[in-house]
SETI-284178 format. One record per residue: x, y, z of N, C-alpha, C, O in turn. Coordinates in steps of 0.02 Angstrom, whole numbers, plus 50000, padded with zeros to 5 digits. Layout:
% SETI-284178
R, X, Y, Z, X, Y, Z, X, Y, Z, X, Y, Z .
...
% end
This chain:
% SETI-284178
R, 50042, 49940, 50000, 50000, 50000, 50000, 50044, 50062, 50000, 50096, 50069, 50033 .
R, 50019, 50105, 49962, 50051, 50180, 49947, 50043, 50223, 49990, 49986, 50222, 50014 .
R, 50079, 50264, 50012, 50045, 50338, 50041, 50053, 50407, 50011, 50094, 50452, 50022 .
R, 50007, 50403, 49974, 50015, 50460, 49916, 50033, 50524, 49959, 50089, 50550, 49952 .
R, 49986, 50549, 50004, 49990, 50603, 50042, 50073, 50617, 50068, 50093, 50661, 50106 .
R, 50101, 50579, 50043, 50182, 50570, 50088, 50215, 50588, 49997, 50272, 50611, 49991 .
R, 50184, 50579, 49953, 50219, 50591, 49897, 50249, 50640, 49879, 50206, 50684, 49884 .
R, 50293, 50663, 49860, 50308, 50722, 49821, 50357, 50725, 49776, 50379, 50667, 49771 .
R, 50387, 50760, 49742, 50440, 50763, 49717, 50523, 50750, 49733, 50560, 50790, 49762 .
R, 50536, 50697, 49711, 50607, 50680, 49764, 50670, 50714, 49723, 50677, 50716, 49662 .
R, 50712, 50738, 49768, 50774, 50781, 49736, 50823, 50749, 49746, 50813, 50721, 49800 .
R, 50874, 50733, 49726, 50938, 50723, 49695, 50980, 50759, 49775, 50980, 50820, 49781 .
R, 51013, 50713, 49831, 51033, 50652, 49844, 51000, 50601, 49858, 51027, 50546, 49852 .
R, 50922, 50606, 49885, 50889, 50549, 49914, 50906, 50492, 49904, 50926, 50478, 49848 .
R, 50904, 50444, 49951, 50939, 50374, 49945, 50871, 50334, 49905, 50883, 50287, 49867 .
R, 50813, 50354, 49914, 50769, 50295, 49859, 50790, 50336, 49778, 50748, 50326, 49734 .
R, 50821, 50357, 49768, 50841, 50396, 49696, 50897, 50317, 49676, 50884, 50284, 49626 .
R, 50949, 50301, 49719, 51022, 50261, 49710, 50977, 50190, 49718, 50994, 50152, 49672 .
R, 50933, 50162, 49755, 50920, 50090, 49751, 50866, 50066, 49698, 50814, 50092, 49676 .
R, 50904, 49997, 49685, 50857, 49987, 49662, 50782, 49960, 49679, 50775, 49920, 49725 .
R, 50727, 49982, 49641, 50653, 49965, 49652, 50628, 49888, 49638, 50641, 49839, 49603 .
R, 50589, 49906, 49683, 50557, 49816, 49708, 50488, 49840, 49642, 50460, 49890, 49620 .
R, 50487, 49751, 49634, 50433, 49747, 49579, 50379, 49760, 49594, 50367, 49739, 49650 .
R, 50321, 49795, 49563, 50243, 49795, 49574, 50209, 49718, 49559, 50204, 49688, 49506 .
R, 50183, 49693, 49643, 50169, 49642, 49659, 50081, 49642, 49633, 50059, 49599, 49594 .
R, 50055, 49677, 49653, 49977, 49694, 49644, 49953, 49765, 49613, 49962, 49816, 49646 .
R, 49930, 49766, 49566, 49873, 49831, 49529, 49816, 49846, 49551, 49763, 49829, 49526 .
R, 49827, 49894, 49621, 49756, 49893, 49631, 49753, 49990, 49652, 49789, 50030, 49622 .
R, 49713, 50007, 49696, 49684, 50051, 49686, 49761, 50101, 49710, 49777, 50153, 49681 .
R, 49797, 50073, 49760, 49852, 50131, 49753, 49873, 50137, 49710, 49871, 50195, 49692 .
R, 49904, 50094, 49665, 49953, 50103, 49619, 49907, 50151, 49564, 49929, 50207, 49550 .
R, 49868, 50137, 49545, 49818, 50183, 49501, 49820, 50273, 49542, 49831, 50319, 49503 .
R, 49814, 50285, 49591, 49812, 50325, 49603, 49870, 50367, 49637, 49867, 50425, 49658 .
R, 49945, 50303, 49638, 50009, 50330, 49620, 50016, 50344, 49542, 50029, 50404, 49543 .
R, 50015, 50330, 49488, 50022, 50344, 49421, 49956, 50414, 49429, 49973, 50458, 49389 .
R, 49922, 50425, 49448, 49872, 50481, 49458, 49955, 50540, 49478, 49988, 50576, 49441 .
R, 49959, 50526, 49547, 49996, 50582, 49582, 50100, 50589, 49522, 50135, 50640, 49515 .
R, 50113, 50521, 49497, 50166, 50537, 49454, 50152, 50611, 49417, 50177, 50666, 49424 .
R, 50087, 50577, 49365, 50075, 50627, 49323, 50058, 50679, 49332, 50055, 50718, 49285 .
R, 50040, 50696, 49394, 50031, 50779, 49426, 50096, 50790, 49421, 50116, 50818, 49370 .
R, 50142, 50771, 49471, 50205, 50795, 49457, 50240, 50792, 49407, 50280, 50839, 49405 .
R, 50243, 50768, 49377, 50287, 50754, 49299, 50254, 50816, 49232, 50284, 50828, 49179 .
R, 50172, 50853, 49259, 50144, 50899, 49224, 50188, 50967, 49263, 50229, 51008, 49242 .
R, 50158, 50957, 49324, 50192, 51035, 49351, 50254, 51056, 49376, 50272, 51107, 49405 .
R, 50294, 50986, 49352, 50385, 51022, 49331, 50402, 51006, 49278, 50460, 50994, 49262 .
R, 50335, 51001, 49227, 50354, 50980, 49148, 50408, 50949, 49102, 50442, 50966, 49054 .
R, 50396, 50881, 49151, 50436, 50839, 49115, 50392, 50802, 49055, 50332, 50811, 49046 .
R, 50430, 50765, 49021, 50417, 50701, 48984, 50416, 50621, 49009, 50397, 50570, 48979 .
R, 50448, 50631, 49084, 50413, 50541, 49094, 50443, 50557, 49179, 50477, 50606, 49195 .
R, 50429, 50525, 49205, 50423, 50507, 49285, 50420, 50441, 49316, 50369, 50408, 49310 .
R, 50477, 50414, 49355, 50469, 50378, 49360, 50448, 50366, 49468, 50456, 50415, 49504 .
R, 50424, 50301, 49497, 50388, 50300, 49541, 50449, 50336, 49594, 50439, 50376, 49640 .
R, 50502, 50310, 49575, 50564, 50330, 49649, 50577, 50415, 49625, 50625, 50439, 49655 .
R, 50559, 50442, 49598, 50557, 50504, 49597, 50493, 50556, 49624, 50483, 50616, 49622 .
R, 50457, 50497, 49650, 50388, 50523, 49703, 50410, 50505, 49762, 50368, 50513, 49806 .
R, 50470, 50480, 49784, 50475, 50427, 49825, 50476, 50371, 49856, 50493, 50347, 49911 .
R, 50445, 50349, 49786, 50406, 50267, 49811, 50468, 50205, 49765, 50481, 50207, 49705 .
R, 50487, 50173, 49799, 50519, 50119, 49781, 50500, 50068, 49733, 50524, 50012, 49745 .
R, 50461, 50073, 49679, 50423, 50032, 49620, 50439, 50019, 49581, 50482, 50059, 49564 .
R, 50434, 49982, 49546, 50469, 49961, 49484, 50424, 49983, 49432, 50391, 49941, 49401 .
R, 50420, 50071, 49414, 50343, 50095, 49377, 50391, 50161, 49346, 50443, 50184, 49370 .
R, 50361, 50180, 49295, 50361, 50242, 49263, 50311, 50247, 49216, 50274, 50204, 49191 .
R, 50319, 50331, 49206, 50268, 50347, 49158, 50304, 50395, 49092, 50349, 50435, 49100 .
R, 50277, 50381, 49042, 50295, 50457, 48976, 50266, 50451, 48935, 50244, 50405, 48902 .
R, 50264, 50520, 48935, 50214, 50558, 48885, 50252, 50622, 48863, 50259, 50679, 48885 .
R, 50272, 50587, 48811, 50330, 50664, 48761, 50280, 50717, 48751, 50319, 50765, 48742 .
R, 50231, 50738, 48748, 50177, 50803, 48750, 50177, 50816, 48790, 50171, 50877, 48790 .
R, 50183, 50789, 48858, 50207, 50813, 48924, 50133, 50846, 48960, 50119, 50890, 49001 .
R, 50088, 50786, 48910, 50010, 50797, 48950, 49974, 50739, 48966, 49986, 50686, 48935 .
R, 49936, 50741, 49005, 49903, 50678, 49037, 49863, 50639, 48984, 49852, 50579, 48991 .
R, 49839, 50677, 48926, 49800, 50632, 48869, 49858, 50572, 48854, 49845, 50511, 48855 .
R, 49929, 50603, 48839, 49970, 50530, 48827, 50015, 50492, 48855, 50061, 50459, 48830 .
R, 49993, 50500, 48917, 50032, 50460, 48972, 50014, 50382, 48958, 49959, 50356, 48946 .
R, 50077, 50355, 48963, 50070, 50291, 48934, 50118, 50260, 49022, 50164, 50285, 49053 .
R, 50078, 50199, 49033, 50103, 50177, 49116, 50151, 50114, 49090, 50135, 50074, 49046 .
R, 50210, 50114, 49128, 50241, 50057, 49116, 50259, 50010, 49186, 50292, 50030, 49234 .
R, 50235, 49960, 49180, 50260, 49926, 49262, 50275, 49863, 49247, 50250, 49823, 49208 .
R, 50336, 49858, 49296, 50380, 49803, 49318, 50428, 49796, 49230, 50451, 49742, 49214 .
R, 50435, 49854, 49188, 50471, 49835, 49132, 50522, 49817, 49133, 50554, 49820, 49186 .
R, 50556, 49784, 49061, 50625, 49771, 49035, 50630, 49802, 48983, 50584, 49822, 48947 .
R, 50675, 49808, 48977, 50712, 49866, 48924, 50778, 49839, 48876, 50832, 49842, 48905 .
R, 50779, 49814, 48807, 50816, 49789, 48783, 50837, 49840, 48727, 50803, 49868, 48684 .
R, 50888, 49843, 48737, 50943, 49894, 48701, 50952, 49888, 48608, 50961, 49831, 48585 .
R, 50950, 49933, 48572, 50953, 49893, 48490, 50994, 49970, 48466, 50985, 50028, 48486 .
R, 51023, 49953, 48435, 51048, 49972, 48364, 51099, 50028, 48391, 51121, 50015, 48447 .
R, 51120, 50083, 48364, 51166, 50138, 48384, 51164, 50188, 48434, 51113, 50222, 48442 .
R, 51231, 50195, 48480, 51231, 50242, 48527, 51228, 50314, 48505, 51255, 50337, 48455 .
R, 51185, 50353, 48559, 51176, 50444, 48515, 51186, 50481, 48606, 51167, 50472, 48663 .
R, 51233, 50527, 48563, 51232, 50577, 48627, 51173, 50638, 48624, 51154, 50655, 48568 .
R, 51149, 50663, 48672, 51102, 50717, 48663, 51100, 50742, 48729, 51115, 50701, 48773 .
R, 51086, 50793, 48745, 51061, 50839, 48810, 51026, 50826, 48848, 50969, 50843, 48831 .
R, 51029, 50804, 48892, 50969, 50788, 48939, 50977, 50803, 49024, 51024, 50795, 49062 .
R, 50897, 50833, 49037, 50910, 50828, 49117, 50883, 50798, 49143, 50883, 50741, 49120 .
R, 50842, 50808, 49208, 50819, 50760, 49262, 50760, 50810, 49300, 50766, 50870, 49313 .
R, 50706, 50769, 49311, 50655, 50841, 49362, 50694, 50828, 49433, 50694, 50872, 49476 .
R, 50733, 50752, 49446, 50749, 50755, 49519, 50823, 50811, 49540, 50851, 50846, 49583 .
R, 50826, 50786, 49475, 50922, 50841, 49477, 50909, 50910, 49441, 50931, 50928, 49386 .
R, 50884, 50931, 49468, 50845, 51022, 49422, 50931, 51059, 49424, 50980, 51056, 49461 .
R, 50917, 51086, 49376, 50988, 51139, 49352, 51055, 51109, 49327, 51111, 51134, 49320 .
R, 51025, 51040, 49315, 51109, 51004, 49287, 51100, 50971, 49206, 51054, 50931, 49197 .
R, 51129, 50984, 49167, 51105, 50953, 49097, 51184, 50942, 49070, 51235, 50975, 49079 .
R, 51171, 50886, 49038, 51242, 50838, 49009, 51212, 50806, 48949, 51153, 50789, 48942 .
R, 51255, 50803, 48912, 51253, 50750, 48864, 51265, 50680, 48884, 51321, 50659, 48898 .
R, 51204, 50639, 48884, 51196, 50571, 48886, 51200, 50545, 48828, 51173, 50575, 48781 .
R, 51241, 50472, 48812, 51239, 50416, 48761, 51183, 50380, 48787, 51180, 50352, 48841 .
R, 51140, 50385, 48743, 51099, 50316, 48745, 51068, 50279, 48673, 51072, 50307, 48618 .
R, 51043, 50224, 48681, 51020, 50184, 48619, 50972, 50229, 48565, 50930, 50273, 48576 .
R, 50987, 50212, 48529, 50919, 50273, 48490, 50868, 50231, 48475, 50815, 50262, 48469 .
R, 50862, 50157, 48464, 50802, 50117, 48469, 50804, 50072, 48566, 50850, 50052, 48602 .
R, 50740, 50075, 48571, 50745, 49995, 48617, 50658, 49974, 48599, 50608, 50002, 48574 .
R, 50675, 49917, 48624, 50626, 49852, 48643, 50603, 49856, 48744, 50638, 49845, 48793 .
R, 50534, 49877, 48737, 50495, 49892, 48798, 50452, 49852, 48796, 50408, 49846, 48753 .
R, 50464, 49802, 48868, 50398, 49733, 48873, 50389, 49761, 48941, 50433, 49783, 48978 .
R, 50321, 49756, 48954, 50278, 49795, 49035, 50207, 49769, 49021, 50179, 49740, 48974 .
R, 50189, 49791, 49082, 50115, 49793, 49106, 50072, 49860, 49119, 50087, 49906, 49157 .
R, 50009, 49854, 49075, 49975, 49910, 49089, 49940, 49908, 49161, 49943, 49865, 49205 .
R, 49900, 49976, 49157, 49857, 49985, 49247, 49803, 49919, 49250, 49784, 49894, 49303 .
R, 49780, 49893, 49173, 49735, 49854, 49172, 49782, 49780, 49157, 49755, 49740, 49119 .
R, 49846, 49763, 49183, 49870, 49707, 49193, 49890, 49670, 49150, 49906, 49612, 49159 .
R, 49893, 49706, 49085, 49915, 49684, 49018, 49973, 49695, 49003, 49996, 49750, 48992 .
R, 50017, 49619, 49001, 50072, 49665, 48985, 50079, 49676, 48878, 50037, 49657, 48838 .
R, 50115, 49695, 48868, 50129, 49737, 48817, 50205, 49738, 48783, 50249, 49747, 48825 .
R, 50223, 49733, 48725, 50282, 49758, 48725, 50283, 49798, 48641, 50250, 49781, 48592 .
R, 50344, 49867, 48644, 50332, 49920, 48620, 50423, 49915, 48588, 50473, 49887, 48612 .
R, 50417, 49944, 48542, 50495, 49957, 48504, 50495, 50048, 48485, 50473, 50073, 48433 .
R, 50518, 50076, 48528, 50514, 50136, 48523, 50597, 50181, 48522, 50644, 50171, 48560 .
R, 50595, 50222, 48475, 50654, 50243, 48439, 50651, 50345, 48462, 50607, 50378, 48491 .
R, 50706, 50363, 48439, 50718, 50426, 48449, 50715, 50459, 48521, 50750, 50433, 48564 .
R, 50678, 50513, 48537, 50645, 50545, 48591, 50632, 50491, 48659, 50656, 50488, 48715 .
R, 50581, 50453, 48623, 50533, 50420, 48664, 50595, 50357, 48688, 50596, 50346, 48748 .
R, 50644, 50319, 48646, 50671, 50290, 48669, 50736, 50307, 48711, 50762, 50261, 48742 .
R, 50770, 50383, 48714, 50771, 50383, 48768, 50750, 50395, 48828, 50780, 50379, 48880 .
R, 50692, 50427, 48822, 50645, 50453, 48894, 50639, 50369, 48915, 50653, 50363, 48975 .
R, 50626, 50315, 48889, 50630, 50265, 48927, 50694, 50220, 48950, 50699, 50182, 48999 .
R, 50750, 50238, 48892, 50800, 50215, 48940, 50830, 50253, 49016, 50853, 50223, 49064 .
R, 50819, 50341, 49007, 50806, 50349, 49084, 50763, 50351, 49128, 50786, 50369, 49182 .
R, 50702, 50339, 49128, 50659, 50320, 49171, 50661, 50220, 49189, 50639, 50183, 49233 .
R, 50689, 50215, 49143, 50724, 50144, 49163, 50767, 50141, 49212, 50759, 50111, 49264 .
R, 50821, 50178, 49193, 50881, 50193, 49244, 50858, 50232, 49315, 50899, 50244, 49360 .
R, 50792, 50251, 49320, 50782, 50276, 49380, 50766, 50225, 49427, 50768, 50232, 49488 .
R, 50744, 50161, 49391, 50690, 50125, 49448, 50753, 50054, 49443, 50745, 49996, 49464 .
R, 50812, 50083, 49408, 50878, 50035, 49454, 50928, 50079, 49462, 50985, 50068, 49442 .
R, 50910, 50130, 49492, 50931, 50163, 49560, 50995, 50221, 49539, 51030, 50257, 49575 .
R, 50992, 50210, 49454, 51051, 50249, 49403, 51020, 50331, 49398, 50959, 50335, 49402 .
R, 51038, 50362, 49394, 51035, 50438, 49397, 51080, 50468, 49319, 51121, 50438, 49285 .
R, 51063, 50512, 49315, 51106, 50567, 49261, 51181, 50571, 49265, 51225, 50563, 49222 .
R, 51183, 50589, 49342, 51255, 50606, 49360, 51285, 50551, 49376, 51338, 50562, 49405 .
R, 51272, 50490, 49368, 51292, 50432, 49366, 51340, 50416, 49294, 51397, 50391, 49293 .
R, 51305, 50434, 49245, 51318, 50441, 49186, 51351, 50500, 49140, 51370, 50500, 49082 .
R, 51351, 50540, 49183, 51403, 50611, 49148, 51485, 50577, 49153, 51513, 50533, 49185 .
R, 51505, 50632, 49095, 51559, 50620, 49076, 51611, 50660, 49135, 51573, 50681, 49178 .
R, 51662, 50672, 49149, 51702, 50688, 49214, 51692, 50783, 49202, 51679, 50828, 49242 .
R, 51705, 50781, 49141, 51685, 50848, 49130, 51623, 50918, 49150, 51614, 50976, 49168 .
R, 51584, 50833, 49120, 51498, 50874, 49144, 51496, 50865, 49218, 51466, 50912, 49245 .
R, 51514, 50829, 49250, 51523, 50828, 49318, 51546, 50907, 49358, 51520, 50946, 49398 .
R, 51620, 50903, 49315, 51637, 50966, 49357, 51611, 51045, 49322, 51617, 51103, 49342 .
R, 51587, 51020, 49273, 51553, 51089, 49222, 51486, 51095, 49290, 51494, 51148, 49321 .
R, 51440, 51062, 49311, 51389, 51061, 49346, 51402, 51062, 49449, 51359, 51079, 49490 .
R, 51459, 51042, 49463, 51496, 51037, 49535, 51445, 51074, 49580, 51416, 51046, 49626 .
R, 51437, 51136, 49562, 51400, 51184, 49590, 51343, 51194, 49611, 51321, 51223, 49661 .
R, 51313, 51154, 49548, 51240, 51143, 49563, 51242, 51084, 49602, 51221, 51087, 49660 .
R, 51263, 51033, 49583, 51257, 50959, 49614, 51262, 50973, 49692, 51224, 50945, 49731 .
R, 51321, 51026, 49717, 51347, 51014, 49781, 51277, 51066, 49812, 51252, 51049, 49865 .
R, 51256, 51113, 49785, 51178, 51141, 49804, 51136, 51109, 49812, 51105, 51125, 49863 .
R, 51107, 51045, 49775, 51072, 51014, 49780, 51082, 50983, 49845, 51041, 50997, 49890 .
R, 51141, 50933, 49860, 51177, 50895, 49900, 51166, 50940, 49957, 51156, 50903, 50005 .
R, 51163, 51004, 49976, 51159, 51043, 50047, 51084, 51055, 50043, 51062, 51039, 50099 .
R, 51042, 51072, 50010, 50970, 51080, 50008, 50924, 51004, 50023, 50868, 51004, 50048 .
R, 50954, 50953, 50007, 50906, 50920, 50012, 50954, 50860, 50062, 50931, 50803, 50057 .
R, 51004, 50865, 50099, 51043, 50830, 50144, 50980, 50784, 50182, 50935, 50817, 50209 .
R, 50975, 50707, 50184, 50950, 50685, 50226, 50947, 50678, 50287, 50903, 50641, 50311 .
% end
């Protein structure tokens, strides 16, 4: 069971950000109305996908919707994520790590097998944009972060912000 009311937006050091998430055992009325409270948050710091340990919650769940509106929120739970074809660098940030942006390598196609809210699972081959918003919302719910993945450079190009973050949100 969830406690939404305990939800909010988790920032960059939190320790449920670094572990990895336990699988969604049962679909029932929390989890529906955790993917409810994702997509509030993922609208009003206007992202493109959200995943559950970035509400706080330890799940093996995300959501994206490249329009970055609730008509195309598409729910993914307990997924796998299989990697295809050529690595691409591109810009990217994080709603948990606000003010840090690096160029990430990631796949420019993958292969997405999950379960919808209605228990179906599904699987999706999604390329460009969309495939990487899911290889990092992948990487969120095994416990991988942005700054996990910056180059030593973008690290110390960003130091500043990171170590702000790191004093603002100290556990």
């Amino acid at each position: 069971m969830v406690d939404i009311s305990k939800c909010e937006m988790t920032r960059y050091p939190a320790p449920v950000l670094r572990q990895q998430a336990k699988p969604v055992v049962e679909i029932d009325d929390s989890i529906r109305k955790l993917v409810e409270k994702m997509t509030d948050l993922m609208i009003e710091f206007k992202g493109v996908g959200f995943a559950a340990p970035q509400a706080g919650v330890g799940l093996r769940m995300f959501i994206v919707s490249l329009s970055g509106t609730r008509d195309h929120v598409r729910v993914y739970l307990n997924p796998t994520v299989t990697l295809e074809g050529e690595l691409e660098e591109a810009e990217e940030g994080c709603l948990s790590v606000p003010g840090v942006w690096a160029k990430i390598r990631r796949y420019k196609k993958v292969i997405v097998t999950a379960t919808d809210l209605d228990g179906r699972q599904f699987t999706e081959e999604v390329e460009g944009m969309h495939a990487r918003c899911v290889q990092h919302e992948y990487d969120h719910i095994e416990g991988t972060l942005i700054v996990n993945r910056m180059s030593q450079t973008a690290k110390i190009a960003n130091r500043r912000q990171l170590k702000k973050l790191v004093e603002a949100n100290e556990v």
